[in-house]
N, C-alpha and C positions, 0 to 999 in steps of 0.2 A: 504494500500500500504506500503509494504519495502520500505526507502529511506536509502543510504548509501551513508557516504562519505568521499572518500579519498586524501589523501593531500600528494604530497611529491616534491623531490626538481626540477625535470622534471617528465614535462606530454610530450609525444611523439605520437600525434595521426595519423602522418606518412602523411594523405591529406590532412596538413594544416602544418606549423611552430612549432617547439617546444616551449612547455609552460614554463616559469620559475618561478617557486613556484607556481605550478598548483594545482587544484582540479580536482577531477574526479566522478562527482553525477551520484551514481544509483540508479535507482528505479526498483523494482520487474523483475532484472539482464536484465536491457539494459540501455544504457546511456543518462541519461537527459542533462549531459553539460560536457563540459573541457574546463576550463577557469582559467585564472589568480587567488590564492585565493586572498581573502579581507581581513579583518578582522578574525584575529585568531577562531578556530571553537573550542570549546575543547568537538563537540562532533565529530569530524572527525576523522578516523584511518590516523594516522603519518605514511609514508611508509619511513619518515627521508630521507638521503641519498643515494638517488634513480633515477631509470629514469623507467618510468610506458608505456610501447609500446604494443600495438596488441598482441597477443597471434601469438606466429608462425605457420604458416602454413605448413607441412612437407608435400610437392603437392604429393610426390610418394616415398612408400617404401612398402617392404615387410614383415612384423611384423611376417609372418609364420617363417622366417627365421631367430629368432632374437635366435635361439639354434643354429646356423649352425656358429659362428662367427670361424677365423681360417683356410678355407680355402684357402690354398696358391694357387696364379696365378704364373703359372711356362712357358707363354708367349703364350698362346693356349687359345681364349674366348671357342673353344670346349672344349677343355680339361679341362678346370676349369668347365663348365656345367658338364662333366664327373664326376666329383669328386664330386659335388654338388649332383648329383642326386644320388650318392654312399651314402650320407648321409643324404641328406634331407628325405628317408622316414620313417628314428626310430624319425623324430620330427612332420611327416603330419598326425595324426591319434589320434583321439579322446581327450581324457586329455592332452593330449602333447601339442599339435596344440593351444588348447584353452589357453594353460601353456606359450607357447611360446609368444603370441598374448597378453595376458594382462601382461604378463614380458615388452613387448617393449610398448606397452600403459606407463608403468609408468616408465618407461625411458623416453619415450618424455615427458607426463607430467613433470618429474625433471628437465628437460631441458628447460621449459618454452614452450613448441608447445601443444598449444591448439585445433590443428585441423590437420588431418592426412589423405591422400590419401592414400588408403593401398588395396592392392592389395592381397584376397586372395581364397580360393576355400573349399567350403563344408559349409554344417551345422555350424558345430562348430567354423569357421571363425566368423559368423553370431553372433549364442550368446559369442563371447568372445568381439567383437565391442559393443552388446549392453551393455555389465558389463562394458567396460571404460568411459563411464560417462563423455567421452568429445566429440566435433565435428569429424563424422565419413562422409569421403567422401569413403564408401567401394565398391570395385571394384571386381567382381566375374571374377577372370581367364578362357577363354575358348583356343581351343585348336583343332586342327585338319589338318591334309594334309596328302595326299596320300593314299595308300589303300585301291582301288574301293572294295574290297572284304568287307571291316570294315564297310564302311558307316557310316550314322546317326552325320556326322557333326554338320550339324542346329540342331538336338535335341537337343546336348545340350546345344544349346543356348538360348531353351527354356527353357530347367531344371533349368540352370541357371537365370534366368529371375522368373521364379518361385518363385525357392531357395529364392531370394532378396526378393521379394513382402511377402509372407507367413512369414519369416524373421521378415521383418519391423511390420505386423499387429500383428506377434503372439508375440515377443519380445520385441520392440519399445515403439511400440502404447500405450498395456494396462500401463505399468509402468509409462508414464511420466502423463497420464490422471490423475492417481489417487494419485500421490505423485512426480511435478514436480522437486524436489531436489536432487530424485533419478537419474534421466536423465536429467542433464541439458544441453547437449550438443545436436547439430543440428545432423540430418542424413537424408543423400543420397545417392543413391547407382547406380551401372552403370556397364557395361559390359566391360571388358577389352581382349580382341583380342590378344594373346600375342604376335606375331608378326609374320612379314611376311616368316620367315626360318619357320615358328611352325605352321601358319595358313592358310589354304587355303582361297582365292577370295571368294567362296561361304560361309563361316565363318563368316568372315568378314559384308558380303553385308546381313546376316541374323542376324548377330548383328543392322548394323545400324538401318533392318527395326524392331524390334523387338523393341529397343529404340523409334525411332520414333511413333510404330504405340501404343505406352504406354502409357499412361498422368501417371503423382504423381511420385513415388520416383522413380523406376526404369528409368532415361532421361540422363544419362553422357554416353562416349566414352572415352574409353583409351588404349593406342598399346606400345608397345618398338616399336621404330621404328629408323634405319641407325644407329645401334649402332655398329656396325663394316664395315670392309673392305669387308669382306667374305660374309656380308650379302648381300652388292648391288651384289657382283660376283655369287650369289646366283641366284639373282633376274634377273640379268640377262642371263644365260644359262644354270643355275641348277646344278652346276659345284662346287668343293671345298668342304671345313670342313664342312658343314651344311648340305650338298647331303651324307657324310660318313657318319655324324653321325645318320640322318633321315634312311639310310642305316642300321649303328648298332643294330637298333633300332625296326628293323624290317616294318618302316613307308614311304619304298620305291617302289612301284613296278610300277612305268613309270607313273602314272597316271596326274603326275604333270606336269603344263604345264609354264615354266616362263614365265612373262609377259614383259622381256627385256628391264627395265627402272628401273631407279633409286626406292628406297623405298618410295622416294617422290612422287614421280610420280607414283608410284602405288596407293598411297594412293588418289591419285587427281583422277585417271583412274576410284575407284571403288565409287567413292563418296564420302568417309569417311571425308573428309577435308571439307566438305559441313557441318559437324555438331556440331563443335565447340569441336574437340576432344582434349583430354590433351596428346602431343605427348611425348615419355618419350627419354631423351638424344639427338637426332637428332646430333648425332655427327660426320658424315660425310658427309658433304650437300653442292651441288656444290652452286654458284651461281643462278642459275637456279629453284634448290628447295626451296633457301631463298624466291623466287619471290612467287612460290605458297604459301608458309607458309603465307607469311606476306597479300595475296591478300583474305585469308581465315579469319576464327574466331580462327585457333585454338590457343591450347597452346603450348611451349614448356616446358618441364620440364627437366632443367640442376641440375644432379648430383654430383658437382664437386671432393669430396675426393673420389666417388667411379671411375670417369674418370680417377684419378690420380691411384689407385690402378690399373687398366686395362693398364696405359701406353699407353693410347691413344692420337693421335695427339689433339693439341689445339683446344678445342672447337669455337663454333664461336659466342656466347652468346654475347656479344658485337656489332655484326653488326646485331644481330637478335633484340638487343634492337634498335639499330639508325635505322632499317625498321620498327619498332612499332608493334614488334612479343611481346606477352604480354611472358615474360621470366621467371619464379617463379624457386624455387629452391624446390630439395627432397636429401632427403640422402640415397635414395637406402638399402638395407638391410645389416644388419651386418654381412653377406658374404661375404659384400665387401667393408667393412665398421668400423669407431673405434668404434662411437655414433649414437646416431639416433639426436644430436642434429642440428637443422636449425642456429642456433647462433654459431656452429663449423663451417660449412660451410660457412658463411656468412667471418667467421675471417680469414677463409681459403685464401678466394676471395682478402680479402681490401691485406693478405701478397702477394698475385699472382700479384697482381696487385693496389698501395696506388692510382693512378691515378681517381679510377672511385668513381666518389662523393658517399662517405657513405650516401645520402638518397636514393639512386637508389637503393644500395645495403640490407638497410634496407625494402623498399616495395618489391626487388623481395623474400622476407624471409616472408612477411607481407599480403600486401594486393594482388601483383603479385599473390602470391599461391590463394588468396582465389577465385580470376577471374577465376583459370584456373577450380576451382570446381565447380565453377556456385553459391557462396556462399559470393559475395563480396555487395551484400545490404546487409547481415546481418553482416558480421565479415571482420578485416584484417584492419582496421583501428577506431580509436575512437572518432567517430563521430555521433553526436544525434539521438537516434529513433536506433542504431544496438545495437546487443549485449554487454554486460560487457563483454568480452573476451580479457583477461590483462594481461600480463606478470610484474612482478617486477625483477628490475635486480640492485642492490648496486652498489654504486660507486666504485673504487678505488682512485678516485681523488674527494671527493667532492667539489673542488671548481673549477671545471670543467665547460666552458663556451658554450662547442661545447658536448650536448649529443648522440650525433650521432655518434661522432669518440669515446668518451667515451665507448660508449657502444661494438664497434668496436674494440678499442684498449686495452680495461681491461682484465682481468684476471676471473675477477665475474661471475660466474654460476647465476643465475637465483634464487634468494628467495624462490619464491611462482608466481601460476598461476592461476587463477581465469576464469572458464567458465560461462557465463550464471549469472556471479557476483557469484557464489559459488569457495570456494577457493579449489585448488587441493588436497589438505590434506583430505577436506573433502569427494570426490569422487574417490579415488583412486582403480583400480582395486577390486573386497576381492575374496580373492581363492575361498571363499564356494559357490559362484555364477556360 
């Protein structure tokens, strides 16, 4: 057995109180203890002046997208889709894709986020998650409405479903069996529904059963869902920018039938909130749809500097935590976005708002995300028998009393991350993969 251990001036394991002048023992990368240290060790690694936290969890973004940075919103969510899909397809296609997808792997990695919700589409999404070498919550995009003539919706959300499975045995599997330090990160994978402007009911309902009727890796749910005004207007009469653009697009010919209710309420209509889905933004939500959110399992996944980019009205991320809506954070893609970092958004938050206690705001960055993956027995806080998955972050004040605001209120990027007790340096994307 590896044992390992590290010493520094806070241990932060987020389900319990901060440690002062902790240790943190691993054995063959998962955590036997974090505790007070004792007696000077001098065979321990000194992380010095530090606060030692979870590895972040970045619940939802898009890593295809991490060439696309730059697209200006000129006050139209279609119109900036316009412009988006003007240029996302010299980055969706073969080496690119793959180029683009371990570029933002080792952006997060730098950033300290150990584990990543990432939503993408094809093969090559596939082997660029299995070359990052960290916790992969990967989400295959499906897509469909309108166009009796087109057909084959559900197919591909078998292809899809496929894709994943073949994916994980032919990529995954053999690598970590026969040399665990090359893969030391977790993987699961799941269908993501892009939303209700984009996907038809029957989409949808062939997703869930497809998850459902699958044991092993292919079992999450993920949607955008009430991420603008135009969408409920959508949902409700089939009317506005979303009906033009499906128009543009050529993906209109009557066959659509709205369902007359809110995005929430769609989602409760078709079942989908029955399966513990990770909701992405929900950031028009009457009263009414908080009720079903919170009567559900699911998640929500608040975005915030990418809300802020959009100019959307104030989210409601606060009354979804006081209903006991599990609330985690994503950084959405650097289309609409500075970093992929979870520790910008976090700092983003305590400035919006210094009110809301820095540990609330550190587990929705933390262990919040790992819940909404289906991944919190094993990672998201550091606690005996889970994973080593650790972030280090230096102080600016080492005689700091409160590491929590510390870590909130400093300036310090993140040292070093460590998955599976392997340190990121060690596993970093390599091009020739």
């Amino acid at each position: 057995m590896s044992t390992v251990v590290y010493q520094a001036r806070w241990i932060l394991p987020v389900a319990s109180p901060p440690i002062e002048n902790g240790r943190l023992v691993v054995q063959d990368g998962c955590i036997v203890t974090a505790e007070k240290a004792g007696a000077p060790d001098s065979s321990a690694i000194d992380l010095g002046d530090s606060v030692v936290l979870p590895g972040f969890v970045n619940a939802h973004t898009h890593l295809m997208l991490t060439g696309c940075h730059g697209i200006r919103y000129r006050g139209s969510f279609t119109g900036w889709i316009r412009n988006l899909m003007a240029v996302h397809p010299r980055f969706a296609f073969g080496d690119t894709v793959r180029q683009s997808v371990r570029e933002g792997l080792g952006q997060s990695m730098a950033a300290g986020v150990t584990t990543v919700g990432d939503i993408g589409d094809g093969v090559e999404v596939i082997e660029a998650w299995a070359a990052g070498r960290m916790n992969i919550a990967g989400f295959l995009e499906v897509v469909g409405i309108g166009s009796k003539r087109a057909g084959g919706h559900p197919k591909a959300v078998q292809t899809a479903a496929e894709l994943l499975h073949r994916g994980f045995l032919e990529l995954w599997v053999p690598p970590r069996s026969n040399n665990p330090l090359t893969h030391p990160g977790l993987f699961t994978a799941g269908l993501s529904p892009h939303a209700p402007y984009s996907t038809d009911a029957c989409v949808y309902r062939e997703a869930i059963g497809c998850v459902s009727g699958l044991s092993g890796i292919c079992r999450r749910l993920c949607t955008h869902l009430a991420e603008t005004r135009e969408e409920e207007q959508f949902l409700r009469d089939g009317t506005g920018p979303f009906r033009e653009l499906l128009e543009q697009f050529g993906l209109w010919d009557g066959s659509y039938r709205p369902p007359g209710c809110s995005p929430v309420e769609f989602m409760e209509q078709i079942g989908f909130l029955s399966h513990r889905p990770l909701l992405v933004h929900c950031n028009y939500v009457s009263d009414s749809d908080l009720d079903l959110i919170a009567a559900s399992e699911a998640s929500v996944a608040y975005c915030p500097r990418s809300h802020r980019f959009f100019n959307h009205e104030p989210h409601r991320w606060r009354e979804m935590l006081a209903r006991g809506i599990n609330v985690c954070v994503g950084t959405d893609s650097l289309a609409s976005n500075d970093t992929l970092s979870v520790l910008d958004e976090l700092r983003f938050l305590r400035c919006l708002d210094p009110s809301i206690p820095g540990g609330q705001l550190i587990r929705m960055g933390t262990l919040a995300g790992a819940r909404a993956l289906g991944l919190d027995d094993q990672i998201g806080s550091l606690e005996v028998g889970k994973r080593a998955d650790f972030t280090v972050i230096p102080l600016d004040r080492a005689m700091t009393h409160d590491p929590v605001e510390a870590v909130l209120a400093d300036s310090s990027c993140p040292s070093s991350a460590f998955v599976g007790g392997c340190q990121s340096r060690d596993f970093a994307p390599r091009a020739s993969e």
